[in-house]
C-alpha positions in Angstrom: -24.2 -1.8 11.0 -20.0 -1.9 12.4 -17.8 0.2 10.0 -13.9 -1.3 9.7 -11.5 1.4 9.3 -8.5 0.1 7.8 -5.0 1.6 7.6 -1.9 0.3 5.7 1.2 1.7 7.7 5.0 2.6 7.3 6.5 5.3 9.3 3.4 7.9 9.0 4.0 9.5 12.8 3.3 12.9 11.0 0.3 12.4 9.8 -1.7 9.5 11.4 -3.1 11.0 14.9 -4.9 13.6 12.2 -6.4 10.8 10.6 -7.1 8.4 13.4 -8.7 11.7 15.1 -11.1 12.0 11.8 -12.4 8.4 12.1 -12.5 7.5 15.7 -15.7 8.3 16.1 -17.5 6.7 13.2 -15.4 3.4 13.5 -16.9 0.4 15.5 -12.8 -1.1 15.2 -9.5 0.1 13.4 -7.2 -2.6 12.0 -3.5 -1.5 11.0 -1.6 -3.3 8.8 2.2 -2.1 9.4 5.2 -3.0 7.6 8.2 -2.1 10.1 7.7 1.2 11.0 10.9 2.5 13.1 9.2 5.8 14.0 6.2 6.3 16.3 3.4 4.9 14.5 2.5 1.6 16.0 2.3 3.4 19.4 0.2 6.1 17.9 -2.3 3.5 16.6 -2.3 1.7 19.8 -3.0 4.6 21.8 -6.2 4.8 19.6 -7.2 1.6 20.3 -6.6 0.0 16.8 -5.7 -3.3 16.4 -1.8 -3.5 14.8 -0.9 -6.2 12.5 2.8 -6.7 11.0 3.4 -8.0 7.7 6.4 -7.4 5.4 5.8 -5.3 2.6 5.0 -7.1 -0.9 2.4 -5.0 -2.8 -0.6 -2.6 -2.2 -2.9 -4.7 -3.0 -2.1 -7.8 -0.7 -0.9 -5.6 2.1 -5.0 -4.1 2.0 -6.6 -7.5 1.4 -4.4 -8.8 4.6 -5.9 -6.0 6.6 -9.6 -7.1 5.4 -9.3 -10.0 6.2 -8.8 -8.9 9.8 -12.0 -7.0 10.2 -15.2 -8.1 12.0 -17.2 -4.9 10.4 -20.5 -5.4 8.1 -18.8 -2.1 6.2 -14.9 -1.5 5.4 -13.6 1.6 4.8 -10.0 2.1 3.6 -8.1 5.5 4.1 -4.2 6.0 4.2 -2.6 7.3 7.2 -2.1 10.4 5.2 -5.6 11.2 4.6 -8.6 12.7 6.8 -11.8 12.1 7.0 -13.6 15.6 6.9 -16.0 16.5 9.2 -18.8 16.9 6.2 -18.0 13.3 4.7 -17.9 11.3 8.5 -21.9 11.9 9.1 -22.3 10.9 5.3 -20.5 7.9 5.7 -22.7 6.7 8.5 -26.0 7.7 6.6 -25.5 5.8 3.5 -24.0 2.2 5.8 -27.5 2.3 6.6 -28.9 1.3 3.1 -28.5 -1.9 1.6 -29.1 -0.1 -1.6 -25.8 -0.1 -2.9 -22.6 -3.0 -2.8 -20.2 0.1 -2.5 -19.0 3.5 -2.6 -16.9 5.9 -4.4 -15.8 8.7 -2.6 -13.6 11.6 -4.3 -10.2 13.0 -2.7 -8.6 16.7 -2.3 -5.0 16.4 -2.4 -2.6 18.8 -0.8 0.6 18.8 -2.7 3.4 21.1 -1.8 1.1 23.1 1.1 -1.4 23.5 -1.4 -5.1 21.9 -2.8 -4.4 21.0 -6.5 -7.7 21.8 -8.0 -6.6 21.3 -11.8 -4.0 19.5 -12.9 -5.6 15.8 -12.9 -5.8 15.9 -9.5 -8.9 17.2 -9.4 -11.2 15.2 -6.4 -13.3 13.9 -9.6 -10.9 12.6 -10.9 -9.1 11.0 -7.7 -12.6 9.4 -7.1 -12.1 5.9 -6.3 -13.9 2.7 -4.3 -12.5 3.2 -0.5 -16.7 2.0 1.1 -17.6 -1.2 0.7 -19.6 -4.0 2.7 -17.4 -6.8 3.5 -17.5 -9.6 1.5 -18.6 -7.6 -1.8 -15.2 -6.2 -2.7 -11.1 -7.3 -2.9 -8.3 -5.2 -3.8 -6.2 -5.6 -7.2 -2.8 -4.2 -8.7 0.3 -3.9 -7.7 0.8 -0.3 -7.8 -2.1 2.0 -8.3 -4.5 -1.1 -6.5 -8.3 -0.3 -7.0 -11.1 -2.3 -5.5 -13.3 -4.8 -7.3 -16.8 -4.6 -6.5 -19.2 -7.4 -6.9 -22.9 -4.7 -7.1 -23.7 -1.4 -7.4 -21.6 1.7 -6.8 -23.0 4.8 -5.5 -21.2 7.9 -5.0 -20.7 10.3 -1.9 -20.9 13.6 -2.2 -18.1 15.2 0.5 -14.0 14.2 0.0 -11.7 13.1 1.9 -8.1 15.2 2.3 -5.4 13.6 0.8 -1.9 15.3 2.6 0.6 14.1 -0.2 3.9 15.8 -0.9 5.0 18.1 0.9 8.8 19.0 -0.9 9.7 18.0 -4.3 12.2 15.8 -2.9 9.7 13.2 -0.9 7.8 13.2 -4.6 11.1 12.4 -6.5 11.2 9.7 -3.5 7.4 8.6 -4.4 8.9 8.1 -8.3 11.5 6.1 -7.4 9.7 3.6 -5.6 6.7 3.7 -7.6 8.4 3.2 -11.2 10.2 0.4 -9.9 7.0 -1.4 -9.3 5.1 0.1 -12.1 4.1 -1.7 -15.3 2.2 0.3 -17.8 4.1 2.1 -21.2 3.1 5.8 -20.8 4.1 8.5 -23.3 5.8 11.3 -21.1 5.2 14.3 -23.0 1.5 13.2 -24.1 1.1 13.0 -19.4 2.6 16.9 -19.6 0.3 17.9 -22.3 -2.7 16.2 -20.4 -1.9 17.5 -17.2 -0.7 21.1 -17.6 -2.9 22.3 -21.2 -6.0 20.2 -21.1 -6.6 19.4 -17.4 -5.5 23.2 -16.7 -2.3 22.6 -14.8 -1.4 26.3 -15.5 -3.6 27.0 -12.9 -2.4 25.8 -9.7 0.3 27.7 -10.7 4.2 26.7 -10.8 2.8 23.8 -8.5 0.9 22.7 -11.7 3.9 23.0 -14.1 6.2 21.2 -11.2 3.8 18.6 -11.2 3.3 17.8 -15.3 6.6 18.1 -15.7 7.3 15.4 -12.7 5.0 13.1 -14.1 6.3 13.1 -17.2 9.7 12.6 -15.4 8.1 9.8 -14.0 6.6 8.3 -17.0 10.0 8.4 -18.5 11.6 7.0 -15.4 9.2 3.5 -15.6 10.6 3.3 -19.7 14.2 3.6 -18.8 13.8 0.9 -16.0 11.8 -1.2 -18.0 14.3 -1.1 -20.5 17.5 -1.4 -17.8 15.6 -4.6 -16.9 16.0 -6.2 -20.5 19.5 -5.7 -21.2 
């Protein structure tokens, strides 16, 4: 069976020879989708032999579906140029695109905020467990924002996570709200999100990351309101 890897770009120099390095040898092709990097990143993929596309930036989920449609693979697998394949999830990977058992995959996700692994604060892998394995032609991507996969079959679930390098100062998170709440379309109470994310998903601890974090998303929550609201007057 070929495994796809694909990779939606914009300026990620600093993080995508780690993750092109973690899938290299488990991918039968690499397809990037970029969206006008100015930095080093198409040269970086190229040098790994992946196969750059351009297309101006409209949403998540289009910008992914573009980059399946590009792939000759029998299995896709999706990762950001921020994240890593581990070393304990690679040989998994190739184990279970084997079976025809299953349509897809869920796979859960470490994220390293601010230097750190969050363990609590609902960013628990759990919880960050999403559809990123699929065999071509059972799955499409949806939403605008937070864009999940639709699966046509069964869903099993791997064991081992992938790495997640997120934010590493407070101020390329503020960025990350900016963008995001401008796109984002759901009414979310922002002190219910701090409650959630700092009491009852144990926030408290991961320490002041965990309060920095609840409070941000709350911020954030509050942020998508105001804009929402900016929009209709």
């Amino acid at each position: 069976m070929k495994l796809s890897v694909t990779i939606i770009t914009l300026n990620e120099e600093k993080n995508l020879t780690k993750c092109l390095e973690s899938v290299k040898n488990i991918a039968d092709e690499i397809i990037v989708i970029d969206s006008g990097s100015t930095d080093e990143t198409v040269k970086i993929a190229k040098k790994f032999g992946a196969r750059v596309f351009f297309r101006k930036f409209d949403n998540y989920a289009n910008q992914k579906n573009f980059a399946l449609e590009k792939t000759g693979g029998d299995w896709i697998l999706s990762i950001d140029g921020d994240e890593e394949i581990t070393q304990e999830l690679a040989p998994e990977i190739e184990e279970v695109t084997k079976s025809t058992i299953y349509s897809a995959y869920s796979i859960p996700r470490k994220n390293i905020i601010f230097g750190k692994f969050i363990k609590y604060t609902r960013w628990q892998p759990e919880l960050d467990r999403h559809v990123w394995l699929w065999k071509k032609g059972m799955g499409k991507w949806v939403g605008e924002v937070h864009e999940e996969l639709e699966v046509r079959g069964k869903i099993g679930k791997l064991k081992n996570p992938k790495i997640h390098y997120q934010y590493d100062t407070v101020s390329e998170f503020l960025t990350m709200m900016n963008k995001y709440s401008s796109l984002e379309t759901k009414n979310e109470n922002p002190i219910y999100h701090f409650l959630v994310r700092y009491f009852y998903r144990l926030g408290f601890l991961d320490g002041w990351r965990g309060f920095v974090l609840s409070y941000l998303m709350a911020i954030y929550y509050l942020e998508i309101w105001v804009k929402k609201w900016e929009r209709q007057i």
